[in-house]
C-alpha angles and dihedrals in degrees: 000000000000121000093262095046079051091046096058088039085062098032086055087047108050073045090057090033086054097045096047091050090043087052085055101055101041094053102036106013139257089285097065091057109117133157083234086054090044085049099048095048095040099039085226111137118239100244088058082053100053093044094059099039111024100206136359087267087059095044095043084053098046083054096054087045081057089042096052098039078058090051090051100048091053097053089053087050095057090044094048092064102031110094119278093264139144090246087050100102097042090043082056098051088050095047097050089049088050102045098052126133134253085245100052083048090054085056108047098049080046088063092038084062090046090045090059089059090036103028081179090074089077094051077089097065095037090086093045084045092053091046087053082059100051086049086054098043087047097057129121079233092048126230096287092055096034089048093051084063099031091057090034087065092039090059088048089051092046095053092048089045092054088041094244098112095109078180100133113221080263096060090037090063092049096052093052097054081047098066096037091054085043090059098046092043082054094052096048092045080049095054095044090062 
């Protein structure tokens, strides 16, 4: 096997090895999450685990670092087909928070959970934290009014992460529009003045 042949062997492993842990929190909680249950549901023996995440930090940060990239990749996704304008990028960034699954939000509460007992886990998400800010900052709506949505869409997020939002799809979808039509009120009442 050649070293690119190895390479997507190991890149479809850590994706399995991620699913399947995923899977795991989302279903039975941070706390389940063993290197013996990620065993048993990927069929991957434990010493292949361990050699490839030396503890369950590493492998719980390794799964924040996947969760992020996929966070990423649809937020390019939404800006790449959203019209060529000054609010794109800040539209994008709304609209990938919005549009995220029942399963990303299991896991992230579940991380959220680790994080309470091992407050370091999220030193992984603090720099991207910091480059959603300068986004913000650099917005044609500055950083007060693009953090009002910004943090408007992060409480959503929170209540239906904690399993509080009694918003119905209905209402969801509402909201959503909402806060699109809010940012782009709040560019054209920038660009009068």
């Amino acid at each position: 096997m050649d070293n690119n042949q190895a390479q997507k062997a190991n890149d479809s492993l850590r994706l399995t090895i991620f699913r399947a842990a995923e899977a795991i929190v989302s279903e039975q909680g941070a706390s389940q999450l063993s290197f013996t249950s990620l065993s048993e549901r990927t069929g991957t023996d434990e010493a292949t685990l361990r050699g490839m995440f030396p503890d369950r930090e590493a492998l719980l940060v390794a799964m924040i670092e996947h969760r992020l990239e996929r966070f990423r990749v649809r937020w390019g996704a939404y800006e790449s087909v959203l019209p060529d304008e000054p609010m794109r990028e800040l539209k994008a960034l709304l609209l990938s928070n919005l549009s995220e699954s029942s399963e990303e939000k299991n896991l992230d509460s579940a991380i959220f959970a680790a994080a309470a007992s091992n407050p370091a886990l999220l030193q992984t998400t603090a720099d991207d934290v910091q480059g959603l800010f300068d986004i913000l900052a650099k917005s044609p709506l500055g950083l007060a009014q693009a953090s009002i949505l910004f943090f408007s869409v992060r409480g959503y997020r929170l209540f239906e992460q904690i399993g509080i939002c009694p918003m119905t799809d209905e209402q969801r979808t509402e909201f959503q529009e909402q806060i699109m039509r809010l940012a782009r009120t709040l560019y054209e009442q920038g660009n009068e003045k």
